[in-house]
N, C-alpha and C positions, 0 to 999 in steps of 0.2 A: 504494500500500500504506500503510494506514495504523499506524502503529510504536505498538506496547504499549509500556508505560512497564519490563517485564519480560521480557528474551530470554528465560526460560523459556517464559515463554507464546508466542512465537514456533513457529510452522508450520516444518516441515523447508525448506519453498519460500521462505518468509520471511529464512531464515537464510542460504543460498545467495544470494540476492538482495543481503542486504545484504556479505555478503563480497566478492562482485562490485562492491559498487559501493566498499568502502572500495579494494580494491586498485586501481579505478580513480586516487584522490586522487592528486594531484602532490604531491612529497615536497622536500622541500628537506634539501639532503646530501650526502654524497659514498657510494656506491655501486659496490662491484665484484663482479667474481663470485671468489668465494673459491676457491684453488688448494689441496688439503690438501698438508702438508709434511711429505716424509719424516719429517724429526726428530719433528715432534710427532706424527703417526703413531704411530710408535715407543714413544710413553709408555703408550698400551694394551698393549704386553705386556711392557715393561718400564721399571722405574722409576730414576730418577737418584739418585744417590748421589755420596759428594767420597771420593775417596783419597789419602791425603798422599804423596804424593812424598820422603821425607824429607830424601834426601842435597842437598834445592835449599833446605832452610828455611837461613833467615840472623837470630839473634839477636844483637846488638849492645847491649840493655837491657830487664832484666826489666820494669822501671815502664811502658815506652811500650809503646804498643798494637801487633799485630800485625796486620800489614795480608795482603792475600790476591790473590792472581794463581790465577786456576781455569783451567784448559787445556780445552775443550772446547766445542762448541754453545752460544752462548750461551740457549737456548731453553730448555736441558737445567738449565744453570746457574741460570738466575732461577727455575728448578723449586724448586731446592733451598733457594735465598734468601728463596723464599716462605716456607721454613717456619722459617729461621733468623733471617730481617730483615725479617718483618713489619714495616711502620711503622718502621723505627728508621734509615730514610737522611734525610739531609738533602739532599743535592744529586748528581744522578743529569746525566752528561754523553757521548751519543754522538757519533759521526761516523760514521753507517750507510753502505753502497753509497749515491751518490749515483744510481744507475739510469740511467748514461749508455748503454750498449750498447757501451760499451768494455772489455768484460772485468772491471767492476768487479763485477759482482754474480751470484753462483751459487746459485740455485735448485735442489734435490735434484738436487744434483752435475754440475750445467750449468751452463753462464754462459748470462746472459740477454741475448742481442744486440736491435739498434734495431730487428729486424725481425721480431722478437716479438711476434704480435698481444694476447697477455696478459701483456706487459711489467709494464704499470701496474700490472693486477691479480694477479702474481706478488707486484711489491714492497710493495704493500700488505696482503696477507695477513702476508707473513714480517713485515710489522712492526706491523701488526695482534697478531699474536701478543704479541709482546712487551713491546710496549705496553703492557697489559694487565697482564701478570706484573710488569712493572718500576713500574705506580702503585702494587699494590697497598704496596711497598718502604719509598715515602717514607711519612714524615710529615706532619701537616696541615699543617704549615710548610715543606714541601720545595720542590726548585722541581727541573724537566728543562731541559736545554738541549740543544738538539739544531743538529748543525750539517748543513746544506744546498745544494745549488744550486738553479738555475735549471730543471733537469730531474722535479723532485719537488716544489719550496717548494709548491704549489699545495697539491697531495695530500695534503704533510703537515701542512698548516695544518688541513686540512677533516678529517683524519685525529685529530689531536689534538683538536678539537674536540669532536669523537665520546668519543673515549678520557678527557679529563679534565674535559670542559663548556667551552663559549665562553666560560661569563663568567670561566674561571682562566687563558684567556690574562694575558700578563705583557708581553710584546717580540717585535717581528720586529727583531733586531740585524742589521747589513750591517758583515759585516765587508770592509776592503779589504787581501785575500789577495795582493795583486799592486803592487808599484811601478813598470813601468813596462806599454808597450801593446806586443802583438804586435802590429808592422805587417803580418802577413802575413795578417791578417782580414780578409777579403771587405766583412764591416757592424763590426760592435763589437768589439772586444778586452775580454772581461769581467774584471774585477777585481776581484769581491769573488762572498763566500759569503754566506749564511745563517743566521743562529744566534735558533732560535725557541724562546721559552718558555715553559712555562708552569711554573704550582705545582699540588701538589696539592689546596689549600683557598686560595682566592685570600683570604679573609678573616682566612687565621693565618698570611700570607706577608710575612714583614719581611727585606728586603733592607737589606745594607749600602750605606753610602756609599762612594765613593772618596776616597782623602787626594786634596788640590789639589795639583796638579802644580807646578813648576817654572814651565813652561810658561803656566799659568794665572797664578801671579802676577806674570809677566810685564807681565800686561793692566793692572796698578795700577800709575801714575807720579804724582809730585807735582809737577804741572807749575805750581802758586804757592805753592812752599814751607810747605805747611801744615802745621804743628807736629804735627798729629795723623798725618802718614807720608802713602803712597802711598795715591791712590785711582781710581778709574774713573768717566768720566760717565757715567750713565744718565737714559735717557728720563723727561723729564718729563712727559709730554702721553702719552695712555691711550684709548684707544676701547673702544667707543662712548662717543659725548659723552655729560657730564653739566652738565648745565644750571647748577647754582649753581656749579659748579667754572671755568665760563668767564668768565675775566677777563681785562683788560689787564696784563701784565709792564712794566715800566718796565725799561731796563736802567742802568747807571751813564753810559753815552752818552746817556742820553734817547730812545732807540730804543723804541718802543709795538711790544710784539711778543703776537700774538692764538695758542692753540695752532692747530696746522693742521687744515683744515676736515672735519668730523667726528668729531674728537677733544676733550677739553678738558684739563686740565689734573689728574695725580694728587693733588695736593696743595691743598685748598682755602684760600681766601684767606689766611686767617688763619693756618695751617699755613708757605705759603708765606714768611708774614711771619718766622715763628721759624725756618725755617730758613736763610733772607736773611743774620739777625739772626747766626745762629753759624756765617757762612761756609761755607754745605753747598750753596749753588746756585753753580755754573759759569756766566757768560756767553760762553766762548770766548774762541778767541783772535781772532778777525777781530770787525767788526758787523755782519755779517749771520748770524754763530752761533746757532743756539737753544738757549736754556738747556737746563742739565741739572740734575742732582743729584750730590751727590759720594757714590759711594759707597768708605769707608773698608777698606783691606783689614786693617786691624786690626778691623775690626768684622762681617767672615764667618765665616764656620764655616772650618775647616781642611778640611772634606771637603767633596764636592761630588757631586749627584744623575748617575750616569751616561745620558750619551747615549745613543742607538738608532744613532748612527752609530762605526765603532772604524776609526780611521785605521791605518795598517801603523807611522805613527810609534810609538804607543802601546803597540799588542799584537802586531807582528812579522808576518812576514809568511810566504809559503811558503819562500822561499829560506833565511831564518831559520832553520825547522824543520829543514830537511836538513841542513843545518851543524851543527844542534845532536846530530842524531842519527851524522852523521861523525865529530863529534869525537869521541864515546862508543866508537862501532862502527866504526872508518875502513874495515875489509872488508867491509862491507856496500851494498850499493845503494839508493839514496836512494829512497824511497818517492815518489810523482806527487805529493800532497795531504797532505803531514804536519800537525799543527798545531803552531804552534809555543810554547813555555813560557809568553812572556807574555799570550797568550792564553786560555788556562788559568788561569792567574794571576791575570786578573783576573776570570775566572769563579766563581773561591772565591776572591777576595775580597770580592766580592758576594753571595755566596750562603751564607759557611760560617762556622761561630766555630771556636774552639783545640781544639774536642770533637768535632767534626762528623765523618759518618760518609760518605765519597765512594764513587762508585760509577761505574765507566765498563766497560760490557758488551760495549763496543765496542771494546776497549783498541790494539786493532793493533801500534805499537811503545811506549806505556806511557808518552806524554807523560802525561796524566793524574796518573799515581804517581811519576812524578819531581817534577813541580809540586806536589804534596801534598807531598811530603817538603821541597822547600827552602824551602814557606813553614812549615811547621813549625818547621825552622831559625833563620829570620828570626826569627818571633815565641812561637817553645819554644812551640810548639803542640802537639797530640795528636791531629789530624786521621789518620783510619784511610783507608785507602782500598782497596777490593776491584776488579779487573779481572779481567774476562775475555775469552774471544777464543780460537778454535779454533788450530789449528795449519795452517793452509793457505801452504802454502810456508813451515814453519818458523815464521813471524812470529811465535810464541810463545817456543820453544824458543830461535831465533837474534836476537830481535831485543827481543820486551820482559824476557823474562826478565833473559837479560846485561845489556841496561839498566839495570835498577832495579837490580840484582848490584850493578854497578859504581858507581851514585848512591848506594849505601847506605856502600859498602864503602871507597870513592876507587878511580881510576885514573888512567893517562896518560894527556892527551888526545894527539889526531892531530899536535901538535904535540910532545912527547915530555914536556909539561908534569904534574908531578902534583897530580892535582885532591882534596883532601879529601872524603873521606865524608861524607854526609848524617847518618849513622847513621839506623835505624830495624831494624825484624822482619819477616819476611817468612815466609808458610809457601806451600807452592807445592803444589798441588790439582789433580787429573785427577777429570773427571767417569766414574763407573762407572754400572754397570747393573745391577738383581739384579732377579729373575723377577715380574711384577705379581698373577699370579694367587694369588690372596686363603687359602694352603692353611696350612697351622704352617708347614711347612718352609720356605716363602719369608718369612713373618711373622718367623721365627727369622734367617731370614739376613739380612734387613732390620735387625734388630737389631744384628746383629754388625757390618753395614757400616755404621752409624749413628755411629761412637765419633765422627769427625770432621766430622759437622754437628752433634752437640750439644755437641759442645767450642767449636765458632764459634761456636752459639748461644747459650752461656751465656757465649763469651769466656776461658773456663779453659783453657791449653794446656801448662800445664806438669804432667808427672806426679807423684801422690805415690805413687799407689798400681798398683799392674797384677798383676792375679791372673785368673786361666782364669774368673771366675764374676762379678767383679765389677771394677770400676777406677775410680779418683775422679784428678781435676785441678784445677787451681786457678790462680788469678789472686792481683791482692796481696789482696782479700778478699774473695772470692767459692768457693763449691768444687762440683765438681760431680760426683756420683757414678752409674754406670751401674752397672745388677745386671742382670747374661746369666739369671740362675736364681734363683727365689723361694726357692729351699731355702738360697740363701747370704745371707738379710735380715741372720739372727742375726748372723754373723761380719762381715757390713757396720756393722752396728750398733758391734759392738765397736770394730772397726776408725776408726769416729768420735766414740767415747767421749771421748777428750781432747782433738779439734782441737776448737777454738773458731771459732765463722765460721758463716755459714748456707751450707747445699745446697741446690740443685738434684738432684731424685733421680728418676732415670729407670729402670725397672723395666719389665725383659719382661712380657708378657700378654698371651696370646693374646686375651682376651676384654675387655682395655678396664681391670680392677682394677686400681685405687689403691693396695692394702694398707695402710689406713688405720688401720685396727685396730692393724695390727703395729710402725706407729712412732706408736702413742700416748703414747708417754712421753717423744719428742721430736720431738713433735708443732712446738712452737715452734721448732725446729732447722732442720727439713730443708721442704722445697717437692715435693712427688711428684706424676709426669705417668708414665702409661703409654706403654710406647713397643712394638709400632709404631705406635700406635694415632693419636698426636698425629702422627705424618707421616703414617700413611694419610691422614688427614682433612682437611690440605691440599691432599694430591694428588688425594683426591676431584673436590674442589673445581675444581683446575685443569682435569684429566682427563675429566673429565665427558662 
């Protein structure tokens, strides 16, 4: 068949032929057959919504930010975040079902055993889903860390690939979860998990340094008292060879020492000389040493590029985690897989500054938001952090909630010890439901259940105002007003005759209006979005 330069001009025969033969092509990729999921099912006829809880919010300080704990689906949840926190997270961190077939992972209300022939492709959908919902979150600068075993890393490498592009991979991290070995393993005792990265724009992705440890400056001694402190030898000699840079060393013995074969030398002759000259080459302590270089530990950076490998010494281990969450909760039963603080820890501190907005969807017992909060502490930070996480055996209710409770608040530990408060704000969220079908009267009630995703969204949670028709909230300088009914603009108007501050102002409409006309004379004041209309239009989006 000879191919026109134009498939329109293409024969009906034509076009079948070549469909047949693209589907033939070998695809490079990762490939399942998708399982649909109740939950997301569910958003065709009806749509997610946040309900405050009120008797669980805990304020400690108007000035710091209010962080968020949401009780439900996390599927449900990131619905909502689409339309609240578009682009505005910085650092997004789960610990999914690792998909062992040990009761870790429930599928539309089953657990999914080893003997699941659509194991893989169960776990891949439900996170397939989310995936998706949770890129759209971050920032061009954000970055996900997700932690893994041995049962899934494959999957979700090739998974995220898909989801954020090969080239914003960042790290495959191995962390070592484990300090000693079961010996009662048949082949290997595994020790360590998975913590895989990526950003969302690999190009506007600036990771922190780590301060240098203790540890590290260990490695610098001044082993010939050199005036200038502690230093470390490093490698003088460099591969591949470069030809003018290979020369004879002389050393103070008279030793002729050549660098070793296929290397030559970092530092060319003349180089070599001046460094000679100001005591910066090492000969050892024996003669048959080969020189080094001295490197001065007065003359590194205090921080230092992290590794792809995190020892248990570092960032703690599983045992760690449980301890940490006994001494919180002593009546509670230790979770299999916790993660523990310093692990976290130094996940933002790589990833996040004093503003940064955290995000963990996976929250289970709310290590996550306790690690926000006490590095905030440390460095009077204002790191926000949002968690979510169903209630499947309580773990919301009994286990992250009371947690952060007590990190924010102080409590006794397991020992009878009393631990000071974190301080921070907390508002505590149940995902609801209200009718999808597109009539007024669901458009209206979508509204009404709206007051507390566009209080998150705009960040205003304190009230000024609360009236049957209209109500406005505010932050230290931001305010945000909601109007139930167009016939109440006038008395809104009034109502913000004297505050100074700009609005955000959300106005029912069945049909999409602005009412632009009717705040033309403060016009520079206020910001007006129709509402349901800007959450429909997300959920479009998702829903589809």
């Amino acid at each position: 068949m000879s191919k026109k330069n134009n498939y329109q001009e293409w024969t009906k025969e034509e076009l079948v032929a070549e469909i047949e033969r693209l589907k033939k092509r070998k695809k490079y990729g990762l490939v399942w057959e998708d399982k649909p999921e109740d939950v997301v099912e569910m958003c065709k006829k009806k749509l997610p919504v946040l309900k405050e809880i009120k008797n669980k919010g805990i304020l400690t300080d108007h000035k710091a930010p209010v962080n968020l704990i949401v009780e439900g689906d996390n599927y449900h949840a990131l619905s909502v975040l689409n339309y609240t926190h578009e682009k505005k997270v910085d650092m997004i961190y789960i610990d999914p079902p690792y998909n062992t077939g040990n009761k870790d992972f429930i599928f539309n209300d089953k657990y999914v055993d080893s003997e699941d022939g659509y194991r893989h492709s169960k776990w891949l959908s439900f996170m397939w889903q989310r995936l998706l919902l949770a890129k759209n979150l971050l920032k061009n600068g954000g970055v996900i860390f997700v932690s893994i075993d041995d049962n899934e890393v494959a999957q979700l490498k090739l998974l995220l690939d898909e989801t954020f592009g090969e080239e914003n991979f960042v790290a495959n991290i191995i962390w070592q979860k484990a300090y000693s070995p079961v010996n009662l393993r048949k082949s290997f005792s595994a020790n360590h998990d998975f913590i895989v990265c990526y950003a969302r724009k690999n190009t506007s992705l600036n990771l922190n340094q780590l301060p240098r440890t203790e540890e590290s400056a260990k490695r610098y001694k001044n082993l010939d008292n050199d005036p200038r402190g502690p230093w470390k030898p490093t490698d003088l000699s460099v591969g591949p060879a470069v030809e003018k840079n290979i020369y004879e060393i002389i050393t103070p013995k008279g030793r002729k020492v050549l660098p070793p074969k296929g290397r030559s030398w970092v530092l060319s002759k003349r180089r070599f000389q001046e460094f000679l000259k100001d005591n910066r080459i090492w000969f050892g302590s024996n003669q048959n040493s080969v020189p080094s270089i001295k490197k001065f530990l007065s003359e590194v950076k205090d921080s230092m590029t992290p590794l792809t490998m995190w020892l248990y010494q570092e960032v703690g281990h599983n045992q760690d985690a449980k301890k940490e969450i006994k001494s919180i909760l002593p009546n509670e039963l230790p979770f299999d897989t916790p993660k523990p603080l310093k692990l976290i820890d130094r996940i933002l501190r790589l990833s996040t500054n004093k503003d940064s907005i955290v995000l963990d969807f996976m929250a289970g017992s709310g290590t996550t938001g306790h690690a926000v909060l006490e590095l905030n502490k440390e460095d009077d930070g204002n790191r926000q952090f949002i968690l979510c996480t169903n209630n499947e055996n309580n773990i919301c209710t009994d286990v992250c909630y009371p947690r952060i409770k007590k990190v924010i608040e102080g409590y006794k530990n397991s020992k009878g010890e009393k631990v000071e408060g974190l301080g921070g704000n907390l508002k505590y969220l149940k995902t609801d439901f209200v009718d999808a079908e597109p009539t007024d009267r669901n458009k209206k009630k979508l509204t009404e259940q709206a007051t507390e995703m566009l209080c998150i969204k705009e960040e205003t949670f304190e009230s000024v105002l609360d009236r049957k028709d209209f109500k406005i909230f505010k932050n230290s300088n931001h305010y945000t007003g909601i109007i139930f009914d167009q016939l109440a603009i006038p008395e809104f108007k009034k109502a913000i005759k004297d505050i100074k501050g700009k609005f955000s102002v959300y106005i029912f409409s069945l049909g999409g209006d602005t009412f632009d006309e009717e705040f033309e004379d403060v016009k520079q004041k206020v910001k007006l979005s129709p509402i349901p209309e800007a959450i429909l239009r997300v959920y479009r989006r998702i829903f589809r």
